[in-house]
C-alpha positions as CSV (number, residue, x, y, z in Angstrom):
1,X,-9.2,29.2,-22.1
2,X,-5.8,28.5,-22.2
3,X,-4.8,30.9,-20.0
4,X,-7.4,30.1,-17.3
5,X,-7.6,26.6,-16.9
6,X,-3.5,25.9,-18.1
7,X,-2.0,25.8,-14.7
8,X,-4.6,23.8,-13.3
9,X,-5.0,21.5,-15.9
10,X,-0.7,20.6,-15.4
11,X,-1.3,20.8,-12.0
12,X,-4.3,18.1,-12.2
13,X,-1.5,16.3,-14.7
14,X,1.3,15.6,-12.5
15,X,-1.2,14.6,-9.7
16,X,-2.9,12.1,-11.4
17,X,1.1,10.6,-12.7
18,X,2.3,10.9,-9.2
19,X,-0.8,8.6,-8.3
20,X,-0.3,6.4,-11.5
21,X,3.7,6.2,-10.2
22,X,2.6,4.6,-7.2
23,X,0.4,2.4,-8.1
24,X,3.1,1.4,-10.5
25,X,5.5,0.6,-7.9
26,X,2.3,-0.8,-5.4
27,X,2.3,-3.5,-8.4
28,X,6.0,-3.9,-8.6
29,X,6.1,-5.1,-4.0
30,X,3.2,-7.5,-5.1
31,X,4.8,-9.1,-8.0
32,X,7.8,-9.1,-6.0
33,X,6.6,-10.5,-2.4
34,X,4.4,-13.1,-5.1
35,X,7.7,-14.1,-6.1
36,X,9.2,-14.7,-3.1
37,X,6.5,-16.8,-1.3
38,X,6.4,-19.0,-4.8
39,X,10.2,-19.7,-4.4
40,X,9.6,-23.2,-3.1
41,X,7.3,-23.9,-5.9
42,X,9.8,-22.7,-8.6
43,X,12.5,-24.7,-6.7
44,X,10.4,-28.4,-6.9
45,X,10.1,-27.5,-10.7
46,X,13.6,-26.4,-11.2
47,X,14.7,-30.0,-9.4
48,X,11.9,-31.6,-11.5
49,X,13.4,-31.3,-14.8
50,X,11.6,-27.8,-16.2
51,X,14.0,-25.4,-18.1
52,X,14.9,-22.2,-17.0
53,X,13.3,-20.6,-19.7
54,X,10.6,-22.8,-19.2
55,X,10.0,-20.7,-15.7
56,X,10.7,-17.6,-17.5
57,X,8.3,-18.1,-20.1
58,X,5.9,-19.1,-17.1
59,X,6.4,-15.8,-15.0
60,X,6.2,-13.8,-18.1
61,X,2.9,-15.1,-19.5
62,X,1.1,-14.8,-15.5
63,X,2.8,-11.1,-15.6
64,X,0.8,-10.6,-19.1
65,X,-2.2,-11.5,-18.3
66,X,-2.3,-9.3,-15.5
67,X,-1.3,-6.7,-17.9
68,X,-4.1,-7.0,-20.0
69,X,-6.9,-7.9,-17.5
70,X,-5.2,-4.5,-15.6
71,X,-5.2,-2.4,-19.1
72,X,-8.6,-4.3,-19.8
73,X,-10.2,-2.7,-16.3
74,X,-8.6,0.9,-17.0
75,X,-10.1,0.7,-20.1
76,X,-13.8,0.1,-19.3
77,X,-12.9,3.0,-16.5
78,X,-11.5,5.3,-18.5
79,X,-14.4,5.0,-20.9
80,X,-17.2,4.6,-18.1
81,X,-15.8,7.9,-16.6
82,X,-15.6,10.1,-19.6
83,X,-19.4,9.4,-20.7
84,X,-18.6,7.2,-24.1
85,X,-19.6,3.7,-24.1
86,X,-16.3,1.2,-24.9
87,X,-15.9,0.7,-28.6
């Protein structure tokens, strides 16, 4: 089986991380442009008395959350799509 199905199978593999690599970087630009349009926001909280780590701690908790709720969805899909209900 090796032998057969090998080269397609790496083939199939670097397909599906080239499409993984640019969703990647599709998430990056949003996180990005997000953080760009919110500039004034951070600004009036900056001049408001909030720390800087205080922001950081802010961006980094939003960015989690979208982590999980994004590792969350793959999840159910990757299960859903390979026939085994989610443990």
């Amino acid at each position: 089986m090796r032998a057969e199905f090998g080269e397609p199978i790496r083939l199939l593999m670097g397909a599906v991380a080239l499409v993984l690599l640019i969703a990647c970087a599709n998430v990056a630009g949003l996180q990005l442009a997000r953080g760009a349009a919110r500039r004034r926001e951070m600004a009036l909280r900056f001049s408001l008395g909030a720390g800087r780590w205080r922001l950081v701690r802010q961006w980094l908790a939003e960015s989690a959350m979208l982590a999980a709720a994004g590792a969350l969805l793959g999840w159910i899909f990757a299960a859903w799509a390979g026939g085994r209900p989610p443990a």
